[in-house]
C-alpha positions as CSV (number, residue, x, y, z in Angstrom):
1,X,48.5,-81.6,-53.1
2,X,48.2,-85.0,-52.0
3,X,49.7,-86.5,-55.2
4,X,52.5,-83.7,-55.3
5,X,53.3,-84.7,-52.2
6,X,53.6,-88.3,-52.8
7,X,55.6,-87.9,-55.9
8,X,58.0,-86.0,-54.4
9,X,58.3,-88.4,-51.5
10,X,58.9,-91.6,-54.0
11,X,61.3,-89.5,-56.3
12,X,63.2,-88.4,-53.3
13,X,63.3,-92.1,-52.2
14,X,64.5,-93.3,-55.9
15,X,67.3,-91.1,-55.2
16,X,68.0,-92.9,-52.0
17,X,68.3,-96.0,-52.7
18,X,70.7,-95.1,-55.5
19,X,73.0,-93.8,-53.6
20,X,72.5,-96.9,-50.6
21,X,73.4,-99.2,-53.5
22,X,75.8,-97.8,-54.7
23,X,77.4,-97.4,-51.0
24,X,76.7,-100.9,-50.4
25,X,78.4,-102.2,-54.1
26,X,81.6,-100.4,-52.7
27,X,81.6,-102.2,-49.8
28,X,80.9,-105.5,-51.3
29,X,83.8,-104.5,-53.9
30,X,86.2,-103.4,-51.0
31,X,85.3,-106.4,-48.8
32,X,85.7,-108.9,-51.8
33,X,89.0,-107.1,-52.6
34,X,90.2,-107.2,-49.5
35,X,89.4,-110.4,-48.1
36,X,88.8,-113.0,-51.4
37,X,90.0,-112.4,-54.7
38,X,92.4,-109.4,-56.3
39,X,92.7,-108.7,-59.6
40,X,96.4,-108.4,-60.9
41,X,97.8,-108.0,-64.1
42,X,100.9,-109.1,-65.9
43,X,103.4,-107.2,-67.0
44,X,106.7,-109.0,-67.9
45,X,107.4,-112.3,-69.1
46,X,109.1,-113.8,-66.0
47,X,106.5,-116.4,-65.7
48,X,106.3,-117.6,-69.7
49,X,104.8,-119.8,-71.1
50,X,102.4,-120.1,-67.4
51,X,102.0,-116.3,-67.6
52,X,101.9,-114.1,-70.4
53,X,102.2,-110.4,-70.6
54,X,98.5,-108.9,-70.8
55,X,96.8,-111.6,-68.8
56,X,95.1,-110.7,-66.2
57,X,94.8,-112.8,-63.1
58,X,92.1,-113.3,-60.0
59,X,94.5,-114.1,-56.8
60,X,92.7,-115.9,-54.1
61,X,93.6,-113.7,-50.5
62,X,92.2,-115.9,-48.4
63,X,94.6,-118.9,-49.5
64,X,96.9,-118.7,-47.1
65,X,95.3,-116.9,-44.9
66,X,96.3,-112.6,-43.9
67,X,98.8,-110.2,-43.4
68,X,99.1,-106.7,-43.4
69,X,99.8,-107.1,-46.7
70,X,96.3,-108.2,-47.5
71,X,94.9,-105.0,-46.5
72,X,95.3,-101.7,-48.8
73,X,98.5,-99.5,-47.6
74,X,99.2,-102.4,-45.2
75,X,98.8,-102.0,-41.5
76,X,101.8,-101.2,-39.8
77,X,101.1,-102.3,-36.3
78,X,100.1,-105.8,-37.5
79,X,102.6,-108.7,-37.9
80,X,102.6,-111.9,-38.9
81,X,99.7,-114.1,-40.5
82,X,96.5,-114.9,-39.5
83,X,95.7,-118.2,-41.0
84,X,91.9,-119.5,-40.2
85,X,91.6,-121.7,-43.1
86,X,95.0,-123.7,-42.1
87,X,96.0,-123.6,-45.7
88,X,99.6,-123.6,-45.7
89,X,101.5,-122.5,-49.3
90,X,102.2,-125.5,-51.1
91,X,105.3,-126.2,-53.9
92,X,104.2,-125.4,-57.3
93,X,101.7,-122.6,-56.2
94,X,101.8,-119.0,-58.7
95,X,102.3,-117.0,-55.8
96,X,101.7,-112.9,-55.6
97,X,104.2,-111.4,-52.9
98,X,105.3,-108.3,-52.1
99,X,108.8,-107.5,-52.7
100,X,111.0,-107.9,-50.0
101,X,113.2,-104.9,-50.7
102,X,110.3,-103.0,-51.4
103,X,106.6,-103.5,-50.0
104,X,105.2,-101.3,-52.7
105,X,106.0,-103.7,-55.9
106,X,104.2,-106.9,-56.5
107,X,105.6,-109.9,-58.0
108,X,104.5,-113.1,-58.9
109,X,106.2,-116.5,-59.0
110,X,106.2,-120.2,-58.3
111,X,107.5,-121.2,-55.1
112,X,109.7,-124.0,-55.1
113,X,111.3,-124.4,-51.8
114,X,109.3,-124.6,-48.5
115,X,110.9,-123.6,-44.9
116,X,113.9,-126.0,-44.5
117,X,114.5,-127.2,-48.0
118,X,117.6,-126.2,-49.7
119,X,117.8,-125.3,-53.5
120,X,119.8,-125.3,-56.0
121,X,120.5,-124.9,-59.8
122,X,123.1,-127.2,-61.2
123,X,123.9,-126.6,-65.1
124,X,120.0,-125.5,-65.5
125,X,118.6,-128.4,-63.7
126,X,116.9,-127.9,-60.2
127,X,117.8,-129.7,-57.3
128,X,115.4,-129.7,-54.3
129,X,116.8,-131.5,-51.1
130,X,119.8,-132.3,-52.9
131,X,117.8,-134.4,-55.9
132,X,117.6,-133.6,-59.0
133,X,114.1,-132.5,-59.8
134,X,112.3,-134.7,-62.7
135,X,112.4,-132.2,-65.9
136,X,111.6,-133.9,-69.5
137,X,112.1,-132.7,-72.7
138,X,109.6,-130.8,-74.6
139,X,109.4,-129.4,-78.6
140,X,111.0,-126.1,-78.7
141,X,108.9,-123.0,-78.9
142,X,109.9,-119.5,-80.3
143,X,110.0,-116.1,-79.2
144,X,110.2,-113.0,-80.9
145,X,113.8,-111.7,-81.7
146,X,115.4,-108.6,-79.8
147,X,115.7,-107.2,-83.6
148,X,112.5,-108.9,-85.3
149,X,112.2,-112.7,-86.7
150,X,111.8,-115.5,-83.9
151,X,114.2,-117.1,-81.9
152,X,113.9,-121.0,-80.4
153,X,113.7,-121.3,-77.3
154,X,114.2,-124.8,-75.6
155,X,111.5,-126.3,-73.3
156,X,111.2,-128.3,-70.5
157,X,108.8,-130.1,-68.1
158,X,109.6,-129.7,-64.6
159,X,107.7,-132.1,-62.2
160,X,108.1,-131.4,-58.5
161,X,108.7,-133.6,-55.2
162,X,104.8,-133.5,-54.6
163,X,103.3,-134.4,-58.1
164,X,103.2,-130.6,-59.6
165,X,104.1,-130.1,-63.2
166,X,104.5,-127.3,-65.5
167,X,106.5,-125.8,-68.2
168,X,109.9,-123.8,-68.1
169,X,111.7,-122.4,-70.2
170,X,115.5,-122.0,-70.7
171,X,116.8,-119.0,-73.5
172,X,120.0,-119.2,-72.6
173,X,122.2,-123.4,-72.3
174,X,124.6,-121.4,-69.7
175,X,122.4,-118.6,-68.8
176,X,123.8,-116.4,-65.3
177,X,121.4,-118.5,-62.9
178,X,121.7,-121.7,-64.1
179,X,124.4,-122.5,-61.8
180,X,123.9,-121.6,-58.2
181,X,125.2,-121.4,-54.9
182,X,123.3,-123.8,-52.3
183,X,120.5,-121.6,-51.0
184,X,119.1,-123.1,-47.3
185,X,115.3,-121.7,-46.7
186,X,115.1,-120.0,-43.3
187,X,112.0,-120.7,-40.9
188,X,109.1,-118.9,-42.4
189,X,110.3,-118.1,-45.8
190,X,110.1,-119.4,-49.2
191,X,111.6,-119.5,-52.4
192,X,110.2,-118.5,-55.3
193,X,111.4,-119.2,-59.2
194,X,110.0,-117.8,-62.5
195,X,109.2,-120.1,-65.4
196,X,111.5,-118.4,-67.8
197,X,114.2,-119.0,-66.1
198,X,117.1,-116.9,-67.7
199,X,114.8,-113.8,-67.7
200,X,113.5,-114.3,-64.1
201,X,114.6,-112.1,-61.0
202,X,113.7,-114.3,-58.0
203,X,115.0,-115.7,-55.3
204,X,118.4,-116.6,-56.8
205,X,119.2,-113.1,-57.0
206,X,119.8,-110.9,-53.3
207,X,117.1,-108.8,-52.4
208,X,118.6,-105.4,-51.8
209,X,117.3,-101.9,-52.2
210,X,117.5,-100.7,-56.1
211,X,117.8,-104.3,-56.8
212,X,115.3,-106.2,-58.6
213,X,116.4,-109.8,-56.9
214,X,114.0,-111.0,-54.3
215,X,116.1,-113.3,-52.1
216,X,114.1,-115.5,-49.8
217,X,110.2,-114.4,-49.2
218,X,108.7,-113.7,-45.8
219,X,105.1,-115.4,-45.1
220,X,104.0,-112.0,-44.3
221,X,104.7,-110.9,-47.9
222,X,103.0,-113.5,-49.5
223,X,99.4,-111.1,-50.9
224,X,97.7,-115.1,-52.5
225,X,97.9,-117.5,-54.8
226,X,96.8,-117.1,-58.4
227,X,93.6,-118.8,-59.3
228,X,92.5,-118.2,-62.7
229,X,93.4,-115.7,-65.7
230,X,89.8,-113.8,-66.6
231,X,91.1,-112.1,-69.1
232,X,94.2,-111.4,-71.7
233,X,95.4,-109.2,-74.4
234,X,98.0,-109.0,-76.7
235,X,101.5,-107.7,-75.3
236,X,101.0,-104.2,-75.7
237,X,97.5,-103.7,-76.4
238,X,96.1,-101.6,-74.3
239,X,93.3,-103.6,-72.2
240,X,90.8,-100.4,-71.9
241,X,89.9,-100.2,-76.0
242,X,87.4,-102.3,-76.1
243,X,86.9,-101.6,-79.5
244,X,89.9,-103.5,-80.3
245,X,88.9,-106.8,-78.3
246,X,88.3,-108.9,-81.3
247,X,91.4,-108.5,-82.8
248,X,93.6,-108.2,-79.2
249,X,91.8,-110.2,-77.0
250,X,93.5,-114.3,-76.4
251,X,90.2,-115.3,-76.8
252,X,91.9,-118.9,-75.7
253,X,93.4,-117.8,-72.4
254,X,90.1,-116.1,-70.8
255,X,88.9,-118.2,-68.2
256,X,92.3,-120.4,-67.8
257,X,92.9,-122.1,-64.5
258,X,96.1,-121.6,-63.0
């Protein structure tokens, strides 16, 4: 009876500490999730050649500290940020944000103008503060063709006020944002751009219900800033058949820091 007994008592204890761990791997998945890195995946080509469609990204929450954006369903009665690290968003950053007309879509984009700084786009060339941002000249790349072949697509180097490079591109020489009014960044918002600039809704476009423009950006809406892509299919591959990995998978891309 005795070993009965104490077989029972270690099975029923195996069965236990299952279910603690997996309690306690929720936990640490909802706490991680909610307080240090979200995963977030790409879905349009706004942010080419940075951002592909099919990557998927880590976003660091704690970057800039939280809102009640940083919690799941957001929390009505809190306002504001909540910044402990002092990290303050920073030109150049890949930024996920929640749409201003709508808190239920996410977008991501590089913010280019800070509180105070005024923007604008002059014949496809960005002005910050009323100077012309450096932009250079790179080889063209090519796209594929709204009915099949490739397309060339011009490419530049745009190197902002505090150092921070990257690639842009341009589809279109007179595309409709690549002249602009002169937009003035209100106190505690920002303004974000996508890298593919003539197929980019962002804030040179009026945020407005049933309008895909985001105008300028709250702080509260800002959800992090990306950190590193961890993994990347092929546009339209679905991301779930494994199966298919060898033959889908941007073998090149996994592991990219952003």
């Amino acid at each position: 009876m005795s070993v009965t007994s104490e077989k029972t008592k270690v099975e029923g204890g195996g069965l236990g500490e299952t279910v603690k761990v997996v309690v306690q791997a929720l936990l640490l998945a909802f706490v991680i999730r909610t307080f240090l890195f979200q995963p977030f995946n790409i879905p349009t080509g706004s942010m080419e050649n940075t951002l592909l469609i099919g990557d998927y990204l880590f976003v660091s929450k704690y970057a800039y500290g939280y809102s009640r954006y940083s919690f799941p369903f957001g929390l009505p009665a809190f306002s504001g940020r909540i910044n402990p690290f002092h990290s303050d968003p920073q030109r150049g950053d890949i930024v996920v944000f929640k749409l201003p007309s709508d808190p239920n879509v996410d977008y991501v984009k590089r913010l280019i103008g800070l509180p105070g700084d005024t923007v604008q786009v002059k014949g496809g060339v960005l002005f910050l503060n009323g100077v012309e941002v450096k932009h250079e000249k790179l080889p063209d790349t090519t796209t594929d063709g709204q009915f099949g072949g490739t397309t060339r697509v011009a490419r530049w180097k745009e190197t902002l006020p505090n150092g921070v490079s990257y690639e842009t591109l341009d589809l279109f020489p007179d595309g409709p944002a690549d002249n602009t009014e002169v937009f003035k960044v209100p106190a505690g918002n920002y303004f974000m751009m996508g890298d593919n600039r003539d197929n980019s809704s962002d804030s040179r476009f009026e945020s407005k219900p049933g309008s895909p423009g985001v105008g300028f950006v709250p702080a509260e809406n800002l959800e992090g800033r990306a950190q590193i892509i961890f993994f990347s299919v092929k546009d339209g591959a679905p991301a779930w058949m494994f199966w298919q990995w060898p033959w889908t998978v941007r073998w090149n891309r996994l592991f990219t820091l952003l």
